[in-house]
C-alpha positions in Angstrom: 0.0 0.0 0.0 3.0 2.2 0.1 2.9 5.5 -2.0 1.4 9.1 -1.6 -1.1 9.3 1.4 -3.9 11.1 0.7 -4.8 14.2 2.7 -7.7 15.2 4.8 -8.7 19.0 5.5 -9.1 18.3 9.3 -11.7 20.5 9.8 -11.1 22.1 6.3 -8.9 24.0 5.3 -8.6 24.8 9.3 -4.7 27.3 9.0 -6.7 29.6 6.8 -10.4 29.5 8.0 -12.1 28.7 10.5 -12.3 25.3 11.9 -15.7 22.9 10.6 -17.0 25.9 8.7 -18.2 26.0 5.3 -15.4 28.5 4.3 -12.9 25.8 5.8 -14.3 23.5 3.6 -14.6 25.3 0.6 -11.1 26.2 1.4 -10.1 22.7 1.9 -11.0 21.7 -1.5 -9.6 25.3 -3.7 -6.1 23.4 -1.7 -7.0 20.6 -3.1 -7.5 18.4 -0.1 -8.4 14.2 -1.4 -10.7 14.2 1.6 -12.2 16.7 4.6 -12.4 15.7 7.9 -15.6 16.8 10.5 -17.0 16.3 13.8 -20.7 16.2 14.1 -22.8 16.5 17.5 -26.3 16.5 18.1 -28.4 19.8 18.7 -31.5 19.7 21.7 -34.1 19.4 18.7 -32.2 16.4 17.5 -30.3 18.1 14.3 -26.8 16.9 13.5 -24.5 20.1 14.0 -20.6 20.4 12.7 -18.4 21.5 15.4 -15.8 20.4 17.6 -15.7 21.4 20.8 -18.7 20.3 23.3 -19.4 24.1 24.4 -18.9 27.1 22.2 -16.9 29.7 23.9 -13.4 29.1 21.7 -15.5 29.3 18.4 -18.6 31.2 18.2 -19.8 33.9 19.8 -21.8 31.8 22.1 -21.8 30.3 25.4 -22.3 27.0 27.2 -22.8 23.2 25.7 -23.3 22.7 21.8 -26.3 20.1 23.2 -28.4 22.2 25.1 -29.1 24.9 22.2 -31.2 24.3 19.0 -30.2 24.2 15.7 -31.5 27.5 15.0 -30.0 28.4 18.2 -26.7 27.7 17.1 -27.3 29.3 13.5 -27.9 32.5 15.2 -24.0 32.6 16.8 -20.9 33.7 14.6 -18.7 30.8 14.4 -15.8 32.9 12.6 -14.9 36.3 14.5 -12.7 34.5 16.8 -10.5 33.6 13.9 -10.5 37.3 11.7 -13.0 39.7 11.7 -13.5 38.8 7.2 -15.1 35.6 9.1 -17.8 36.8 11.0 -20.7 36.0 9.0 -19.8 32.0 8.7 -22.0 30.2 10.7 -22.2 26.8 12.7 -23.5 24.7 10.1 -25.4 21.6 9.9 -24.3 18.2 8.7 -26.6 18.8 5.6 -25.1 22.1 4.5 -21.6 21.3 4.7 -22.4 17.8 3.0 -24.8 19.8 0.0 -21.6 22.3 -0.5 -19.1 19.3 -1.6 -18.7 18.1 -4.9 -20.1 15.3 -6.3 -17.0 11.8 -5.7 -15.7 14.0 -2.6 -14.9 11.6 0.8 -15.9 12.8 4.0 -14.9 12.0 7.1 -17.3 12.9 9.8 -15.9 12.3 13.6 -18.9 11.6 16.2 -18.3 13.6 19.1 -20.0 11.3 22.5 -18.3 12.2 25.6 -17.9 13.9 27.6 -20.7 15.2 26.4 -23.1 11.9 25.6 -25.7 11.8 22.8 -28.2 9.6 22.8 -29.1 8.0 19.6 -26.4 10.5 17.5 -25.0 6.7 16.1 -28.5 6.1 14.5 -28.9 10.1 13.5 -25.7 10.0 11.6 -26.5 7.0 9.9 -29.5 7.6 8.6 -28.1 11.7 7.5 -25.7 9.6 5.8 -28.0 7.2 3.8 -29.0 9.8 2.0 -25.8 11.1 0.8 -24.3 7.7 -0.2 -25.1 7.6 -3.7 -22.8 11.1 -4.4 -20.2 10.7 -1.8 -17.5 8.6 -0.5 -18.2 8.3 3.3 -16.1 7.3 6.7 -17.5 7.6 10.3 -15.2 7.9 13.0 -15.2 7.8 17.1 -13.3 8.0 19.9 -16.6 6.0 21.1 -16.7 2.4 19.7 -19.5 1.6 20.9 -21.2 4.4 19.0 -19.5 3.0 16.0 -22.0 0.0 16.5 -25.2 2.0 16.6 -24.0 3.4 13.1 -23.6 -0.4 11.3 -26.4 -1.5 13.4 -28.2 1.5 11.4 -26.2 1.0 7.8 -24.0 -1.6 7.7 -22.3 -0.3 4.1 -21.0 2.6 6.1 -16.9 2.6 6.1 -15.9 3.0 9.7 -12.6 4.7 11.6 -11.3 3.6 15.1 -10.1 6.4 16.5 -7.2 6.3 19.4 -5.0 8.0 21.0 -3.3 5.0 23.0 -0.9 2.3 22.9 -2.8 -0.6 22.7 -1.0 -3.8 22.9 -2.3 -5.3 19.8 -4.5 -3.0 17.6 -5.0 -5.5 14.6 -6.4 -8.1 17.9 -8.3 -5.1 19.0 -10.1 -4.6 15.9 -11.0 -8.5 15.0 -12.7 -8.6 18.7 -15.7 -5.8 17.4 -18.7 -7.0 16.6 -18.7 -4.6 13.1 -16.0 -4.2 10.4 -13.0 -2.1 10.8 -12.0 0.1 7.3 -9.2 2.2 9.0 -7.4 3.2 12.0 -7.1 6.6 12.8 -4.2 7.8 15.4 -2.4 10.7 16.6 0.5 10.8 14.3 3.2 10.3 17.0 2.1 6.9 18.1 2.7 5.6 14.4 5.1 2.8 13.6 6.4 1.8 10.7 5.4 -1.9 12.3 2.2 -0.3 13.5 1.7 0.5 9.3 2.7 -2.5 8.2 0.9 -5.0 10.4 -2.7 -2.6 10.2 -1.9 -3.0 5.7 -1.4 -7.0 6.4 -4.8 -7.1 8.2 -6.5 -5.1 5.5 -7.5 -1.6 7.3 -6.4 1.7 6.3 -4.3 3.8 8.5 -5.1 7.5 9.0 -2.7 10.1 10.7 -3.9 12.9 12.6 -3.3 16.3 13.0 0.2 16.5 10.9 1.2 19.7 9.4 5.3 20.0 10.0 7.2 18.6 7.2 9.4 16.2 9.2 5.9 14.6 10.4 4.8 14.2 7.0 8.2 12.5 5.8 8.4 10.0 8.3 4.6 9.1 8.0 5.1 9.3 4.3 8.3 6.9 4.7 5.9 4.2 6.3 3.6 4.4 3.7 0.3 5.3 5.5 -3.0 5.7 4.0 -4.2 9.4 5.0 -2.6 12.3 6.5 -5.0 14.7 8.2 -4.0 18.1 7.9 -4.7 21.7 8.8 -2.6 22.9 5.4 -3.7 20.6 2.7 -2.1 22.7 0.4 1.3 22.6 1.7 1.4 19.5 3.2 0.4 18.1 -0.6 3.3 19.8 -1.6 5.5 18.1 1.7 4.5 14.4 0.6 5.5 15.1 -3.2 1.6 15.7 -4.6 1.4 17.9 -7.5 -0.5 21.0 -6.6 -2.0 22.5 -9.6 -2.3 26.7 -9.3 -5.8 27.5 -7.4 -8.3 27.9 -10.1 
């Protein structure tokens, strides 16, 4: 499987926009990210919501926990000032929107956000948001949570899913044959990454995923152990690091 990994806007194109907004998005794919990365929680009036953090005070204009304010709630709230004033106006947006604004082939990997902040049901709501996207885009679900990750195959057993971990767990590949749903890829904070780690996940079959890499060394080294995916704040440059051709911005 060795050979150019692919890159993720994690959270768009998040360096020159603001993080899980449509302009990091849009952003994302003028640098010509392969793939965007997004987390997704679950509003009081059930609606699937892109941001990251479980209360809003670091980006939007708002206060307290994403799950205790409506979707309409949240629209209401600046989600860019924070990050330059040319910002202000973007938005907190819903899975739907950011989904509607990609092009038609993209892959999108949407992160479920449960816990600390716990959503009942947001396995099942992702799903079935994601059933009806299917048929125009390339789709990943990852978590933290793996149990979540059951409530989504439970729902739509087609759906690709990501382990995501932050650990060194003794024997991932073991790990990953005791869940009762199908592993695509593993998705890892780019230190922990071996190139035994790589090569025993490609012998098993999954996919392995780096996250959040944007120094060049990083990228070289991940590069060198021929990983799947890096994910990125600076698709643009980072192509460039792991020897992409980057065509001029159109």
């Amino acid at each position: 499987m060795k050979g150019k990994p692919l890159i993720l806007g994690h959270r768009g194109a998040s360096h020159d926009a603001p993080e899980n907004t449509c302009a990091a998005f849009s952003m994302a794919m003028e640098q010509q990210a392969d793939k965007v990365e997004l987390d997704v929680q679950l509003t009081t009036d059930g609606r699937l919501c892109v941001i990251h953090d479980h209360t809003l005070e670091r980006t939007t204009s708002g206060f307290g926990p994403v799950g205790e304010k409506t979707m309409a709630e949240l629209s209401a709230l600046s989600a860019g000032a924070w990050f330059s004033p040319e910002f202000s106006e973007q938005k907190v947006p819903e899975l739907a929107d950011v989904l509607a604004l990609l092009p038609e082939g993209a892959t999108v990997n949407v992160e479920i956000k449960n816990g600390p902040a716990w959503y009942e049901g947001i396995g099942t709501a992702v799903a079935e948001q994601l059933c009806m996207w299917k048929n125009k885009l390339s789709l990943i679900v990852s978590s933290f949570d793996h149990q979540v990750l059951e409530e989504v195959h439970r729902r739509e057993p087609a759906l690709y899913l990501g382990l995501l971990y932050e650990a060194r767990l003794y024997d991932p590949v073991a790990y990953v044959r005791s869940l009762p749903y199908p592993v695509y890829s593993l998705h890892l904070w780019h230190g922990l990454i071996t190139a035994e780690i790589a090569r025993q996940a490609h012998a098993a079959g999954l996919r392995v995923f780096a996250y959040t890499v944007d120094e060049p060394e990083d990228v070289a080294r991940l590069t060198a152990f021929g990983i799947d995916a890096i994910m990125t704040n600076k698709p643009r440059e980072v192509r460039q690091m792991s020897g992409h051709r980057v065509s001029p911005r159109i």
